[in-house]
C-alpha positions as CSV (number, residue, x, y, z in Angstrom):
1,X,0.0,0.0,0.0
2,X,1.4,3.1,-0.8
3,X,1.6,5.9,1.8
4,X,0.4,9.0,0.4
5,X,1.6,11.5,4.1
6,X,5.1,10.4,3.2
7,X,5.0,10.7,-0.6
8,X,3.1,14.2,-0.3
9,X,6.0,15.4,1.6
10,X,8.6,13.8,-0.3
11,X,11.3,16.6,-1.6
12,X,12.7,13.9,-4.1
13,X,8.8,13.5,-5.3
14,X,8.2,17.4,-5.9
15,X,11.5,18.1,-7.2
16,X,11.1,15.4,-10.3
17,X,7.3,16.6,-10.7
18,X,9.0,20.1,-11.0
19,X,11.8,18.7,-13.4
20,X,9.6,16.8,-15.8
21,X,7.1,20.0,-16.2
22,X,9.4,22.0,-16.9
23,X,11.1,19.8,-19.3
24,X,7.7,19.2,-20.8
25,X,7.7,23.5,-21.2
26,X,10.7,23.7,-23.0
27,X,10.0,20.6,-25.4
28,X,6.8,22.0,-26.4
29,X,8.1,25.9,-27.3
30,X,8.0,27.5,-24.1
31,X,10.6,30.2,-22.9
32,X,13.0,29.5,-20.1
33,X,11.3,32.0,-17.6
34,X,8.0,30.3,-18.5
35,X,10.0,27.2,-17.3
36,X,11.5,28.7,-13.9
37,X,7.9,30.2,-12.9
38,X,6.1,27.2,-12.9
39,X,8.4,25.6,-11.2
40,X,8.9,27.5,-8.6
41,X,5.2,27.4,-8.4
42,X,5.3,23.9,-7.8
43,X,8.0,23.4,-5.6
44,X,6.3,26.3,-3.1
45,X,3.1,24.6,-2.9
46,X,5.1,21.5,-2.5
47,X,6.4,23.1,1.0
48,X,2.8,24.3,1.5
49,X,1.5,20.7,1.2
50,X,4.4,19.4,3.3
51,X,4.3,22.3,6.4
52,X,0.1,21.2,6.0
53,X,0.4,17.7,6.5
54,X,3.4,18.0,9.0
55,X,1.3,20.0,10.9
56,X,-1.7,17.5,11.1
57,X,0.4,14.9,12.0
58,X,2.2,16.7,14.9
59,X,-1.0,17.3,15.9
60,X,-2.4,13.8,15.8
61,X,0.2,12.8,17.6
62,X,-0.6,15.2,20.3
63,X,-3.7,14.2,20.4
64,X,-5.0,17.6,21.0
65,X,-4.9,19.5,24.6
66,X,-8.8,20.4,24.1
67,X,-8.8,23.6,25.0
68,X,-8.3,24.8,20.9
69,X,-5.4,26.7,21.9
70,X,-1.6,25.4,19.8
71,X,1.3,24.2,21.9
């Protein structure tokens, strides 16, 4: 079974997603800049989806204090 937490947070995962789009920009025509935008795009909500789901988990883990307030 594949674990999608650790995948989602995988650097090694978002940085060949970023690599193959943006060698799929350049193949097809599209400028360099083009290129460095998007993946810089990707590779920030990348740390958005890992800070998100590392969050959750810390939280899990703390099983909550239940007062709604963070540690």
């Amino acid at each position: 079974m594949i674990n999608w937490k650790r995948k989602l947070t995988s650097r090694k995962l978002w940085l060949a997603v970023a690599g193959f789009v943006t060698g799929l920009i350049i193949a097809f025509g599209g400028a360099e800049e083009t290129a460095n935008t998007v993946s810089g795009c990707i590779m920030s909500g990348a740390a958005v989806i890992a800070y998100i789901i590392g969050e959750g988990l810390a939280d899990s883990g703390n099983g909550g204090n239940g007062n709604g307030s963070e540690n």
